[in-house]
C-alpha positions as CSV (number, residue, x, y, z in Angstrom):
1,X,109.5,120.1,99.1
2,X,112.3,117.7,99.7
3,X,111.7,114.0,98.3
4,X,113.3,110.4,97.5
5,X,112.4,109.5,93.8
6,X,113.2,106.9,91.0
7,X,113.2,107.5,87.7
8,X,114.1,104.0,86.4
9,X,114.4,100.6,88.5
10,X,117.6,99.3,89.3
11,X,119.2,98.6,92.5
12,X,118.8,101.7,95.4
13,X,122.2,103.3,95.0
14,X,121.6,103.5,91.2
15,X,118.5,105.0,90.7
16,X,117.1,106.7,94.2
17,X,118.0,110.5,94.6
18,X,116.9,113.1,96.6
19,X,115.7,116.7,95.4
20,X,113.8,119.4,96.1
21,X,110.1,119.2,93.5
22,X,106.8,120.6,93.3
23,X,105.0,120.6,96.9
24,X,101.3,119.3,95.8
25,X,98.0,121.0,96.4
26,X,94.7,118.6,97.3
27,X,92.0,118.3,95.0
28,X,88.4,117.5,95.5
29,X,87.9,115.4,98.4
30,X,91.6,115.1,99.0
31,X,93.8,116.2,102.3
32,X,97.5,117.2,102.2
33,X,99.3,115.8,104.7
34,X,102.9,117.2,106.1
35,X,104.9,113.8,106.8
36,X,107.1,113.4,110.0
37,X,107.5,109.3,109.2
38,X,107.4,106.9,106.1
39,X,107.6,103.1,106.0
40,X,109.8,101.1,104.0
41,X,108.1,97.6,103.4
42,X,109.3,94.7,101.0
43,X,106.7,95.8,98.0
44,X,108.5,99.0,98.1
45,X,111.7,97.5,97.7
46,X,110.7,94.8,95.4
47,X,108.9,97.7,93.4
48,X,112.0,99.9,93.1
49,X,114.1,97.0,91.5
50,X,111.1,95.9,89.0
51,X,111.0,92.7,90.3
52,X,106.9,92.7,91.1
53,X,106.0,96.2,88.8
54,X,107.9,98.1,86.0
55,X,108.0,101.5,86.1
56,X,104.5,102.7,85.7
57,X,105.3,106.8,85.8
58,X,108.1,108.8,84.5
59,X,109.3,109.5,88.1
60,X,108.4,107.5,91.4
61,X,108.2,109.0,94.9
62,X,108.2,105.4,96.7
63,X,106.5,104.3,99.8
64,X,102.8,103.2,100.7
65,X,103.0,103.8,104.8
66,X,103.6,107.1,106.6
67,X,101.9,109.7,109.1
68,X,102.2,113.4,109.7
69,X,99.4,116.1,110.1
70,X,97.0,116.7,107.7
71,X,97.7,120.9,106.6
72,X,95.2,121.3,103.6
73,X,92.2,119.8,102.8
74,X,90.8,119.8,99.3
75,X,86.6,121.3,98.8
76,X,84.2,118.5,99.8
77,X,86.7,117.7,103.0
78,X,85.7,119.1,106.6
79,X,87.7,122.0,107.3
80,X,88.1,120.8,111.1
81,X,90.5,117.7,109.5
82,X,93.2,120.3,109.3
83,X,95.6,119.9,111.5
84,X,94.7,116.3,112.8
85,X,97.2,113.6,113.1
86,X,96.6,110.7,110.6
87,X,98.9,107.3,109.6
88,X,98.2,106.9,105.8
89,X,98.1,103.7,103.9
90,X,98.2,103.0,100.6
91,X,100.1,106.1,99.5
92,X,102.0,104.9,96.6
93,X,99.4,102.9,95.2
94,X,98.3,103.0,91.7
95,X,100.0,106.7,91.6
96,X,102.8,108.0,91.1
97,X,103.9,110.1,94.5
98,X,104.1,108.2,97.5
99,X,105.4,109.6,101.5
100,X,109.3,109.2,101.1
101,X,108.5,113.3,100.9
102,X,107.7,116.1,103.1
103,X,103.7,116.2,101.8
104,X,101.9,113.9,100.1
105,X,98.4,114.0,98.5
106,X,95.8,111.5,98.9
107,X,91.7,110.5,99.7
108,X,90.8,111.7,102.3
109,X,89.9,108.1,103.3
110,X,93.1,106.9,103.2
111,X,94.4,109.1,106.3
112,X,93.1,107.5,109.2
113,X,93.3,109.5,112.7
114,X,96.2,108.7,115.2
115,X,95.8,107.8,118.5
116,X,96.8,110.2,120.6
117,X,99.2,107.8,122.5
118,X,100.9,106.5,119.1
119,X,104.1,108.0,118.0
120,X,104.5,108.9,114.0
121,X,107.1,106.1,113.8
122,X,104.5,104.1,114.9
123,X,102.3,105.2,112.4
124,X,104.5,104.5,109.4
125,X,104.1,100.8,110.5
126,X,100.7,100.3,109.9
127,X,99.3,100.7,106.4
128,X,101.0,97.4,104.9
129,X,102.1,95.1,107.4
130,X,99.4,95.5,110.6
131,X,96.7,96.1,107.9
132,X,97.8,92.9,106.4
133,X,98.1,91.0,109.9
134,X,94.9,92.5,111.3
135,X,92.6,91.2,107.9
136,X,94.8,87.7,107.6
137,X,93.6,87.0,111.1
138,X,89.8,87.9,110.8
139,X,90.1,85.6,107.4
140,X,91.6,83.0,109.5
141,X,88.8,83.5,112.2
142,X,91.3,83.1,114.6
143,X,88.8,82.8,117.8
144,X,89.2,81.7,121.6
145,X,89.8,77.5,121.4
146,X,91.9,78.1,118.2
147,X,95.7,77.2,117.3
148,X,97.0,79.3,114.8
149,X,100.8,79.1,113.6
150,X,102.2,82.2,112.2
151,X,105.4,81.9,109.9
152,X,108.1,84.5,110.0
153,X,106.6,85.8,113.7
154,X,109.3,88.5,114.0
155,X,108.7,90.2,110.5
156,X,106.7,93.4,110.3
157,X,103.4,91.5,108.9
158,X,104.1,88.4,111.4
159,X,104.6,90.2,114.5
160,X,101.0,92.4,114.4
161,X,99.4,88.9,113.9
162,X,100.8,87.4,116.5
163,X,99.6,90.1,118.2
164,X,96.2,90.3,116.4
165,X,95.3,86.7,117.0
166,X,96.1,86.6,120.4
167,X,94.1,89.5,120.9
168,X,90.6,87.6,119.1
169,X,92.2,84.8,122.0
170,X,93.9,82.1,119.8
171,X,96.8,79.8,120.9
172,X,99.6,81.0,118.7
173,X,102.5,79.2,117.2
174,X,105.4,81.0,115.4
175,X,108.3,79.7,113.4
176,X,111.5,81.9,113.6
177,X,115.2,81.4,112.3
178,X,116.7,82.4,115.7
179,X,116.8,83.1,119.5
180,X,116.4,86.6,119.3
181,X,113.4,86.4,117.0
182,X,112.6,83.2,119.1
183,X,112.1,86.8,122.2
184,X,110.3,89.0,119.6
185,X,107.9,86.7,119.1
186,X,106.9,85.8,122.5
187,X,107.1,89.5,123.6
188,X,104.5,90.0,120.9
189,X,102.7,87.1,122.7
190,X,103.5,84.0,121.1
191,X,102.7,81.2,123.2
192,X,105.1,78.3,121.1
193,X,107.9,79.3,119.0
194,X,109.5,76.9,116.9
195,X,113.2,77.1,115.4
196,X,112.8,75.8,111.5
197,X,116.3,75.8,110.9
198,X,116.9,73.4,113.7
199,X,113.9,71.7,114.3
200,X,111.2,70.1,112.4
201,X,108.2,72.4,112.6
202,X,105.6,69.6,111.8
203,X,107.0,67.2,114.4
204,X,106.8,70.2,116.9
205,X,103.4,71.0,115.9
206,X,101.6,67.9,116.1
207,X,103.7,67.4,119.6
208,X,102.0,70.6,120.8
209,X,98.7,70.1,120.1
210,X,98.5,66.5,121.1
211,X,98.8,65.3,117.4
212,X,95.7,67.0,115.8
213,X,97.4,69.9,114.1
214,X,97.0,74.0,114.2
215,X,93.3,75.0,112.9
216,X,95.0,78.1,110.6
217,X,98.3,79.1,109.5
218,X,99.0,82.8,108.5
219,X,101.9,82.3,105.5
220,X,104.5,84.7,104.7
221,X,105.8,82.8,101.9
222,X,103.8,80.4,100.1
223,X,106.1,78.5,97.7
224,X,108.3,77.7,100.1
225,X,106.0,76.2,103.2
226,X,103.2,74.9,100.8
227,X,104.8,71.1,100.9
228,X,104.7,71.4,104.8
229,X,100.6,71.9,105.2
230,X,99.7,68.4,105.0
231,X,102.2,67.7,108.3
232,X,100.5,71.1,110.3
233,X,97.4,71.3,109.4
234,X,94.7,69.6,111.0
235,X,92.1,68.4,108.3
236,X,89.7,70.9,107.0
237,X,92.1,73.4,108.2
238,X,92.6,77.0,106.7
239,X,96.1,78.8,105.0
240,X,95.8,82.5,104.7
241,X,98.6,83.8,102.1
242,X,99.6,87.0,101.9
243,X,103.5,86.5,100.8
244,X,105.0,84.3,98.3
245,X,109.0,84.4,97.8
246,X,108.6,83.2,94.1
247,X,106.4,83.6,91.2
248,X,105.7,80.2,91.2
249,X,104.4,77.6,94.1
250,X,104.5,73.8,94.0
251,X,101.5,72.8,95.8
252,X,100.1,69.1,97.3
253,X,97.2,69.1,95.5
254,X,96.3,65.4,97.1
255,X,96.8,65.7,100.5
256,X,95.2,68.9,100.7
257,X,92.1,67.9,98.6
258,X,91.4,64.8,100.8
259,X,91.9,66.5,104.1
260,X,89.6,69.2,102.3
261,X,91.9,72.4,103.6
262,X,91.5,75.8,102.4
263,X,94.1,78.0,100.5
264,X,93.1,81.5,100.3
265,X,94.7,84.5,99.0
266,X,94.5,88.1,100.5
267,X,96.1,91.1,98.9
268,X,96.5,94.4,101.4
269,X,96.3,97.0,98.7
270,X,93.1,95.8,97.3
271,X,90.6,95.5,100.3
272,X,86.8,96.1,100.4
273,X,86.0,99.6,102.1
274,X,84.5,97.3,104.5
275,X,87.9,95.2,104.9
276,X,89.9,98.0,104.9
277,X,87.5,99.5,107.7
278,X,87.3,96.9,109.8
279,X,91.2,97.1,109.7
280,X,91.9,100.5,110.5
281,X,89.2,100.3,113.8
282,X,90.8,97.5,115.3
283,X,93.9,98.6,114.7
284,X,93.3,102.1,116.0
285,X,91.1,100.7,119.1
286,X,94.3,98.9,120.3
287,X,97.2,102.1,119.6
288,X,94.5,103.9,121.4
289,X,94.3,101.5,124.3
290,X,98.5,101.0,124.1
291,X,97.8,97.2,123.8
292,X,99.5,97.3,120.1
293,X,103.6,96.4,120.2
294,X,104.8,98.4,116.8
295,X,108.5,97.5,116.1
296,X,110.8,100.3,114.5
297,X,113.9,98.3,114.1
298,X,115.7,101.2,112.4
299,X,115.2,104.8,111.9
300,X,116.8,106.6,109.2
301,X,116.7,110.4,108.1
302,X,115.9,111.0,104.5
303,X,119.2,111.3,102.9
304,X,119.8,107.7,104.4
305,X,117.2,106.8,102.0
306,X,119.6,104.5,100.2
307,X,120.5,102.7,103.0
308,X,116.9,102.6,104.6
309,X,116.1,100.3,101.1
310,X,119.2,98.3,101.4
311,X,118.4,97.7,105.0
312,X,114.8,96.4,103.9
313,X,116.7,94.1,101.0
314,X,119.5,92.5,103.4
315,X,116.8,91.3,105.6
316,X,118.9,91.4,108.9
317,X,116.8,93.7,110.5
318,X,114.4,92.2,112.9
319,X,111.2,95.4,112.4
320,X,109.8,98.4,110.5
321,X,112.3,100.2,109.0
322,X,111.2,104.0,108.7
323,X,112.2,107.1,107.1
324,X,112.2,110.3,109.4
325,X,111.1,113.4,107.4
């Protein structure tokens, strides 16, 4: 089979190739699945360069994220999975050959079934950033009465909780960096968006909701909004983190222990089966009622793979970026 491997971390047009190697066979309760899409999300990225993982195997076929049709199943899986369409999640995860590939091998569990309605480009969206939207916004119990803001609304994990939380029936602020993400984000169905490079988002905020402050926020990047919470957050309110941009996060411990708010931590990859679960129904009840907004911003074939992971490093592209097998 043809695939996109590393053998050593360094920047994409160093170390990524792309080669024909072994085509994998399922073991015990494993399916194979034939890929048509894969995802390329941050971790990926950040993963290839060594900045959050050193190279753990002698080679490296990136990518969690993908979908295709499952076209060998492994003893112990029902024969009648063969041939179904499944998005996959988690595919690169503690081993060593992810879905930049034309098959990959997994758990069974970890290929969920496809709407019939969803495209496969959808489907490579799902597994890191709605997964991480869709359990962010059950942490954040983001319910009818609520206001939740959601930082970095146009970016793949902001924009399915935008959508997430309005579908629980929350009042949802986003902060964006421009007027076209200012238009993803209420297309997603924010109902305030707030410019934070040319406005104050706390002065916004506490204007919004009549000075009390948003009950949640969803954070993409926790060192560099932490100093802000005291000015958002209504007392006893609630942070969900699933993003930092640095090791390393000044925090203000005072004004956060005296207004009692909550900090917690949620990591995508790790879930409980009953996490992960509840994830995959929700997010498969709403592809399969076409209520869910997934945002390819670019589609690349697989000898663009060098430029699908550059893409994902410059930043400027407001989506998913997906690999086309």
């Amino acid at each position: 089979m043809r695939a996109a491997y590393y053998e050593k971390n360094g920047l994409a047009g160093d170390v990524l190739h792309v080669a024909e190697v072994d085509t994998p066979t399922p073991g015990p309760g494993e399916v194979r699945v034939k890929l048509r899409t894969s995802g390329v999300n941050p971790s990926d990225v950040k993963e290839r360069e060594g900045r959050t993982r050193k190279l753990a195997y002698p080679r490296v076929i990136p990518h969690s994220d993908g979908a295709g049709d499952i076209d060998m199943v492994g003893d112990g899986v029902p024969a009648a999975r063969k041939g179904e369409r499944v998005w996959v999640w988690n595919g690169q995860w503690k081993r060593p050959f992810g879905t930049c590939a034309d098959y990959v091998v997994l758990p069974q569990a970890l290929a969920s079934p496809l709407p019939a309605p969803a495209s496969y480009e959808a489907g490579a969206c799902l597994g890191i950033p709605a997964m991480t939207a869709y359990h962010a916004v059950a942490v954040a119990k983001a319910d009818k009465g609520m206001n939740v803001l959601v930082t970095g609304g146009a970016g793949g994990v902001g924009h399915y909780a935008i959508q997430f939380a309005k579908a629980r029936g929350a009042t949802v602020f986003s902060t964006v960096s421009s007027e076209s993400k200012a238009k993803l984000a209420r297309e997603a169905g924010a109902d305030h968006t707030i410019d934070y490079k040319r406005e104050n988002v706390g002065e916004r905020l506490m204007a919004l909701t009549g000075k009390v402050g948003v009950d949640a926020v969803i954070e993409m990047d926790l060192a560099a909004n932490a100093k802000h919470y005291p000015g958002w957050l209504r007392p006893r309110g609630h942070i969900v983190v699933y993003g930092t941009g640095s090791a390393e996060a000044a925090i203000p411990a005072q004004p956060l222990l005296v207004n009692a708010m909550t900090i917690q931590f949620i990591y995508v990859y790790e879930l409980t089966a009953a996490e992960r679960d509840a994830a995959v129904s929700g997010i498969n009840r709403m592809l399969a009622d076409k209520t869910l907004i997934n945002n390819v911003a670019l589609s690349l074939p697989l000898d663009a793979i060098v430029a699908a992971h550059e893409a994902v490093e410059q930043g400027k592209t407001m989506g998913n970026v997906i690999v086309t097998l």
